[in-house]
C-alpha positions in Angstrom: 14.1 6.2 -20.9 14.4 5.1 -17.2 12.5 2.4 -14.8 9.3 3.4 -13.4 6.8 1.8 -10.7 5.3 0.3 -14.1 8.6 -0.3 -16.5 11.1 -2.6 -15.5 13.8 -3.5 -18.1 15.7 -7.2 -18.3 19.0 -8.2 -20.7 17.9 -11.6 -20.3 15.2 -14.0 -19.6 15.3 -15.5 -15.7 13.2 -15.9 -12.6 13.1 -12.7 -11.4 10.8 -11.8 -13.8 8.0 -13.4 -12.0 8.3 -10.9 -8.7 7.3 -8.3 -10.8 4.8 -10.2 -13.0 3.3 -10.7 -9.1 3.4 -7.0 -8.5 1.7 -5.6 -11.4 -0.9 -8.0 -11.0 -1.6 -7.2 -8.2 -1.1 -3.9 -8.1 -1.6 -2.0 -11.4 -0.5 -2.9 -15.0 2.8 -2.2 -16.3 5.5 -3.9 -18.8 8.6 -5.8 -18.5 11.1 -5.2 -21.7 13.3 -8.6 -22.2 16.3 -7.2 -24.4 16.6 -3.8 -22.9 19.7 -2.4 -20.8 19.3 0.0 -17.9 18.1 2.9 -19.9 15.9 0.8 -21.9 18.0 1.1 -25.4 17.4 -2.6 -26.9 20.2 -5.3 -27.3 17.7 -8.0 -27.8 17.1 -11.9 -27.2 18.0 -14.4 -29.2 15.2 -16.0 -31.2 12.6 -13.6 -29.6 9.9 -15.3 -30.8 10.0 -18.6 -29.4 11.6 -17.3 -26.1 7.8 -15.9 -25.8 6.8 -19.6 -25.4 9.0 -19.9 -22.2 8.4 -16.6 -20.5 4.5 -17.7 -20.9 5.2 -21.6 -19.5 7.4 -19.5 -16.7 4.0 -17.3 -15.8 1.6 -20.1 -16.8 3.3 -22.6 -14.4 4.7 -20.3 -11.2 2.2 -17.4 -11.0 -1.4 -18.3 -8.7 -4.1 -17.8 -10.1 -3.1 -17.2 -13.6 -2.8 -13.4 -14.1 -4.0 -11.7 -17.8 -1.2 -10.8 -19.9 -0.1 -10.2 -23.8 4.1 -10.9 -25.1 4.9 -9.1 -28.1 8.6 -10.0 -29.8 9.9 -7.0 -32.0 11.5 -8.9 -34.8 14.2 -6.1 -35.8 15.8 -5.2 -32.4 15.2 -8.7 -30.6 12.8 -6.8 -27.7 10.0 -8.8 -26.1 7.9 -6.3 -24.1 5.4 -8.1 -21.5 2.5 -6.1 -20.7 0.6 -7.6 -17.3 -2.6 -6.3 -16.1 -4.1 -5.5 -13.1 -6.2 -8.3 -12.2 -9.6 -8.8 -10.6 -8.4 -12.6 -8.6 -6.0 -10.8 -6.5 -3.7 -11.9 -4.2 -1.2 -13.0 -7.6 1.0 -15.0 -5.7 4.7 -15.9 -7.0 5.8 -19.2 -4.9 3.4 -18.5 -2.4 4.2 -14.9 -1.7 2.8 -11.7 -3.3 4.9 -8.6 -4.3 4.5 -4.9 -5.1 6.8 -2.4 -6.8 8.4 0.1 -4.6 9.3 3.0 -6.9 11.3 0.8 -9.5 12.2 -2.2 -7.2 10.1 -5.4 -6.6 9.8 -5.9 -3.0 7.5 -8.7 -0.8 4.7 -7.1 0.5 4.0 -7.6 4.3 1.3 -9.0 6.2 -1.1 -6.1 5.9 -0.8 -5.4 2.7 -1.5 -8.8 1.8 -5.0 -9.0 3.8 -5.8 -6.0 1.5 -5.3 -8.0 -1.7 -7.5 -10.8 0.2 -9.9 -8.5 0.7 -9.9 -7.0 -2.4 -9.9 -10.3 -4.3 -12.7 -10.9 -2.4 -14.3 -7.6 -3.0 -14.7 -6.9 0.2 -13.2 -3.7 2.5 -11.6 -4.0 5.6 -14.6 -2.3 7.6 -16.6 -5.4 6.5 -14.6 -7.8 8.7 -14.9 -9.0 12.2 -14.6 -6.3 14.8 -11.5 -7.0 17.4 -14.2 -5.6 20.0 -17.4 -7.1 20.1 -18.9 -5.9 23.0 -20.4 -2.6 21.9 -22.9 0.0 22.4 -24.2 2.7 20.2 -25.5 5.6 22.2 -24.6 8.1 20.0 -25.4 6.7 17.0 -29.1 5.5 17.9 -29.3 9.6 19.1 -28.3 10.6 15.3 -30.5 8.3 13.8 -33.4 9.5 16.1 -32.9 12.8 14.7 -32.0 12.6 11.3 -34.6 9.3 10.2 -37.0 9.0 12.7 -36.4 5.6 14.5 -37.8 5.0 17.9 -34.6 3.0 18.7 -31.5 1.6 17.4 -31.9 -2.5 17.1 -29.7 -4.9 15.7 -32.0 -6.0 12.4 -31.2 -1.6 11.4 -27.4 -2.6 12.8 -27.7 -5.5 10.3 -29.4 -2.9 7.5 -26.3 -0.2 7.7 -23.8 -3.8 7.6 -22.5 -2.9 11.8 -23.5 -6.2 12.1 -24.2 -9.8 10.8 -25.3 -13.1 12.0 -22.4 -14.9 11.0 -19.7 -12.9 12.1 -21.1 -10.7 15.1 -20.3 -6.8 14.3 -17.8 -5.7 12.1 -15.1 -3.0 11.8 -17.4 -0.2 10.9 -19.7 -1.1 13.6 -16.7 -0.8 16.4 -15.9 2.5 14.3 -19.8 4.0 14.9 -19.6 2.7 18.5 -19.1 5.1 21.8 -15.8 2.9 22.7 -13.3 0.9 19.9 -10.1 -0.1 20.3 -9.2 2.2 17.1 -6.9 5.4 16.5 -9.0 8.6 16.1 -7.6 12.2 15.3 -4.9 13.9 16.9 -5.2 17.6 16.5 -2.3 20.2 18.0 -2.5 24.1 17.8 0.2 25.8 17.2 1.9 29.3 18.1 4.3 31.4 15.6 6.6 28.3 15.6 6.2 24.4 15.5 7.8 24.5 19.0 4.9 26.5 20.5 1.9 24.0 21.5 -0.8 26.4 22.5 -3.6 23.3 22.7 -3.4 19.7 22.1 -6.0 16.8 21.7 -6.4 13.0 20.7 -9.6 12.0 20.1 -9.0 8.0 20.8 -11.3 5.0 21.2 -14.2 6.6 20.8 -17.1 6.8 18.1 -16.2 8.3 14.7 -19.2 10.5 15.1 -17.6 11.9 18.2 -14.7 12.7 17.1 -15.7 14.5 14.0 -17.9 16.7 16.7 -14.8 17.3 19.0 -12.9 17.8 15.6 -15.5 20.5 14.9 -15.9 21.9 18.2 -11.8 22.9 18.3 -12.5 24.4 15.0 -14.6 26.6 16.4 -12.6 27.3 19.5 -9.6 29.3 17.0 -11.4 29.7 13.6 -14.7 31.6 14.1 -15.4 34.5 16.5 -18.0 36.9 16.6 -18.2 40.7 15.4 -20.6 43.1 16.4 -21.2 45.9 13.8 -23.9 48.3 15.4 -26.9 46.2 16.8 -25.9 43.3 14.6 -23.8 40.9 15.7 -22.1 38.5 12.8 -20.3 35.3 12.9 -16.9 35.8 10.7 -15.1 32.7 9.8 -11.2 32.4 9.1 -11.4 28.9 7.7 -15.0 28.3 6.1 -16.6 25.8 8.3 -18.2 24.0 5.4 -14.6 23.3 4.1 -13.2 22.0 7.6 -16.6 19.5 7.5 -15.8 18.0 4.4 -12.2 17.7 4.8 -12.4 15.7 8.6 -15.4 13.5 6.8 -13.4 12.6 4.3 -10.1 12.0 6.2 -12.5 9.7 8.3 -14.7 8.2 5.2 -11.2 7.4 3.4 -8.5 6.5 5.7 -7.4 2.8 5.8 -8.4 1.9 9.5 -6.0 -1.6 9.5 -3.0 0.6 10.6 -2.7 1.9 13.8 -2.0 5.7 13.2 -4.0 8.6 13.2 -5.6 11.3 11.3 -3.6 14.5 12.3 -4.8 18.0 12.4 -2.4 21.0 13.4 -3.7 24.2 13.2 -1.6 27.0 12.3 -1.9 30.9 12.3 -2.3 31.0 8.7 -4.2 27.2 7.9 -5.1 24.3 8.8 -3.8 20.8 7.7 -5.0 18.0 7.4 -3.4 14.5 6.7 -5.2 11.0 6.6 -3.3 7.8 6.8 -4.0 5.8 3.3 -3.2 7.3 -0.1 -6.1 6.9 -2.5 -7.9 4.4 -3.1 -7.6 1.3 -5.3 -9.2 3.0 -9.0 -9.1 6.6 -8.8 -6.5 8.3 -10.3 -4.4 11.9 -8.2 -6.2 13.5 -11.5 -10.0 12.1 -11.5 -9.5 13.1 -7.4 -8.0 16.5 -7.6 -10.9 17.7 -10.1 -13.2 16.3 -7.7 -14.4 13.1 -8.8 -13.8 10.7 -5.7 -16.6 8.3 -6.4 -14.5 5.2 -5.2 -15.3 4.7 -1.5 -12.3 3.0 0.6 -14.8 2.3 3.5 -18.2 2.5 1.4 -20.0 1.7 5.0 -19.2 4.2 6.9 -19.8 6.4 4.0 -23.2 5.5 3.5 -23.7 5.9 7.6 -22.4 9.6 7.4 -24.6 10.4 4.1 -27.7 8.8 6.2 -26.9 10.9 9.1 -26.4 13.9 6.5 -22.8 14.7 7.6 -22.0 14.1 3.7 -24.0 15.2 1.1 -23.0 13.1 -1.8 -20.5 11.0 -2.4 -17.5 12.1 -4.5 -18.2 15.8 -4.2 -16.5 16.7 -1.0 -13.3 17.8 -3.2 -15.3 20.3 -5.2 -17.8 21.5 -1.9 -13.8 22.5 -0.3 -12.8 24.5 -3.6 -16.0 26.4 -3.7 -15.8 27.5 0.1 -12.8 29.6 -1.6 -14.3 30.9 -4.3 -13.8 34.5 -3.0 -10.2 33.9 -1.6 -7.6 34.8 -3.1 -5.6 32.2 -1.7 -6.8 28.8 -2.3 -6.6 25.3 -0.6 -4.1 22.7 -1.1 -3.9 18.7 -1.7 -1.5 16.9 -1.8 -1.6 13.0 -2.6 1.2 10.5 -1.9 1.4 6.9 -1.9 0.3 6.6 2.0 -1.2 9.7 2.7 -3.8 12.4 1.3 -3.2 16.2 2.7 -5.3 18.8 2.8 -4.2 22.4 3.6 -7.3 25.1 4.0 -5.7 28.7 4.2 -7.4 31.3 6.1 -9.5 33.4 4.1 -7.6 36.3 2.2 -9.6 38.8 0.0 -7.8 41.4 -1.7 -4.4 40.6 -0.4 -1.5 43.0 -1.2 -0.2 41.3 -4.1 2.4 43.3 -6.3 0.9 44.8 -9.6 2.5 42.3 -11.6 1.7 39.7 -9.4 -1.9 41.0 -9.2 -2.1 40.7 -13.4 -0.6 36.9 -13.4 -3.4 36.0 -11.0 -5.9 38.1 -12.5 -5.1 35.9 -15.4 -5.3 32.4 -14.2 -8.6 32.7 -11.9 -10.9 30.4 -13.0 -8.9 29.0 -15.4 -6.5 26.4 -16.4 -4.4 27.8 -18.7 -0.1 27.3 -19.6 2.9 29.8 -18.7 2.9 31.0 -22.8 -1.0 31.6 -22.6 -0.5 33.8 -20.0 1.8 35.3 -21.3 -0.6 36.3 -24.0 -2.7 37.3 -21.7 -0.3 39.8 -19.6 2.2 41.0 -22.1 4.9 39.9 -19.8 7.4 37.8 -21.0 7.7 34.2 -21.0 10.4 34.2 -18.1 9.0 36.6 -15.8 5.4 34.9 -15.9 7.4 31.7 -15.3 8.8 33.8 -12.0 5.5 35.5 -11.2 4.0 31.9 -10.8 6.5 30.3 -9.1 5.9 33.0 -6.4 2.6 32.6 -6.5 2.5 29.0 -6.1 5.0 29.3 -3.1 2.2 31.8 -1.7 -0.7 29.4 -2.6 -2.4 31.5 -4.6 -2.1 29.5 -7.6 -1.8 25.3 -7.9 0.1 23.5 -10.7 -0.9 21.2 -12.7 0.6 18.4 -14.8 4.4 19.0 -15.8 7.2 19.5 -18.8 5.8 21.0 -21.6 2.3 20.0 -20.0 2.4 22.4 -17.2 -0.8 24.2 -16.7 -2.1 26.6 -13.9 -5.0 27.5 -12.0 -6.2 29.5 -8.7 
């Protein structure tokens, strides 16, 4: 057994402790083992039981505010195992500083990490907050809402009704977001040639309305993805990258980003795919699991979400995931995400139908579409061996055509 983001092991009772109490507080609930070497094999506390008293005094009198938490001494090897959970009162503050775990250290987390956990304890979002700017106008946006809801013009008590605005506070973040100049990072999108060294078009959509730059997003999309084919007297629009799939995936990057760091969303465009990378990993209570099967229903900026639904940019919320996989229902390639601690990828292929797969290939793919299904039930399946399937889909995955899922003996597959 090894350390983890949620497992730390102690030999002995000390102060340390209370960093990562701190962190998984505030950050997700995990366990400290008192008693345990580096591996976790137990060498136990003396007189377990009424150390328990003094790790909860330690928590009890250092931790602020108070943080939930159960201590359970195993009387045969000596091991106390502290289980603290996530709490709802957040910042959990050790000595007046707040801490996270950084893979299976305990580190200080810095200053905008810690307006987060503010936020959060308050249950607010960062879009809520003040705007930097607050001298704004919202010419595109009042033209959007004329043509999607009908108003005659854009005042401040509808500002006040999508929260762009509030007496107390002037307009907030999302506000500065929806208006034609902000002081925010937009997208920065590069096309590229057969290599990463060849630039064939570049542009950064800065300072300027969110609903601009998902047009100028689009309107680039256009530019190298779509073209026209005339068959006869009819003349058809053929798409390399489904258009519906690009949509959702630049509303999303711009729904779920974390706006409080200066970066940007970036798009390059390559001969074969697009990707797509938000800054942010997911949010706070969705699992990479509950979003990769398409159930994002947790909304990191919940008010520019419901601006883009109103607008009809978005259909509904926590489906985009699923709207991307069915714009590749007839592909034989498939997209790609990727989710990491500070970042969410997406990577839309271009469309491939009937691609020259090998015949082998062909039957191990045959096999897993639509499914989601392990290396020995496709074997079953196939007739092939255990070890050549396990080949076949490690080619295929290389290829894209199919995605795994899980790992060890709970590997599973699907395209």
């Amino acid at each position: 057994m090894r350390e983890s983001k949620t497992l730390e092991f102690k030999t002995e009772i000390s102060n340390t402790f209370l960093k990562t109490v701190s962190a998984f507080a505030n950050y997700g609930t995990g366990e400290i083992w008192f008693g345990a070497d580096d591996h976790g094999n137990p060498i136990g506390v003396e007189n377990a039981a009424e150390r328990c008293l003094d790790i909860e005094n330690r928590i009890n009198d250092t931790i602020k505010p108070c943080p939930e938490y159960t201590l359970n001494a195993n009387p045969r090897n000596g091991v106390i195992v502290l289980t603290v959970f996530e709490g709802l009162h957040k910042p959990y503050l050790y000595k007046s500083k707040a801490y996270r775990r950084q893979d299976t250290a305990t580190v200080e987390v810095d200053r905008v990490q810690l307006t987060r956990l503010i936020l959060e304890g308050q249950n607010r979002s960062y879009e809520s907050t003040r705007a930097p700017k607050q001298t704004l106008a919202f010419t595109l946006l009042e033209k959007h809402l004329k043509k999607q809801i009908g108003i005659e013009s854009l005042n401040q008590d509808i500002l006040k009704t999508l929260e762009l605005y509030n007496a107390s506070e002037g307009y907030t973040v999302a506000g500065e977001l929806l208006a034609d100049i902000n002081t925010f990072e937009g997208i920065d999108i590069v096309r590229f040639g057969d290599s990463i060294n060849i630039l064939l078009d570049r542009e950064c959509f800065d300072h300027m309305s969110i609903l601009e730059q998902y047009d100028q997003a689009l309107l680039l999309y256009r530019k190298h993805y779509q073209y026209e084919e005339v068959k006869g007297a009819l003349r058809t629009k053929v798409e390399l990258v489904p258009e519906r799939a690009y949509r959702e995936a630049i509303a999303n990057a711009l729904i779920h980003r974390t706006w409080d760091v200066k970066t940007h969303i970036r798009v390059s465009m390559y001969l074969d795919r697009i990707e797509i990378t938000s800054p942010g990993g997911l949010p706070s209570g969705i699992s990479e699991k509950e979003y990769l099967a398409g159930q994002l229903s947790v909304l990191r900026n919940p008010i520019i979400g419901n601006v883009f639904y109103r607008l009809n940019i978005i259909e509904r919320f926590g489906t985009g995931i699923k709207r991307i996989i069915d714009s590749y229902r007839d592909s034989d390639i498939k997209p790609q995400f990727s989710v990491f601690e500070n970042s969410v990828s997406i990577v839309l292929p271009i469309i491939q139908k009937h691609t020259s797969l090998e015949n082998d290939e062909r039957t191990v793919f045959l096999a897993v579409e639509g499914k989601i299904v392990s290396s020995s039930e496709i074997a079953e399946i196939t007739g092939f061996g255990k070890t050549k399937v396990v080949s076949l889909l490690n080619r295929l995955r290389d290829s894209g055509y199919v995605k795994v899922i899980g790992s060890g003996r709970g590997t599973k597959y699907t395209a």
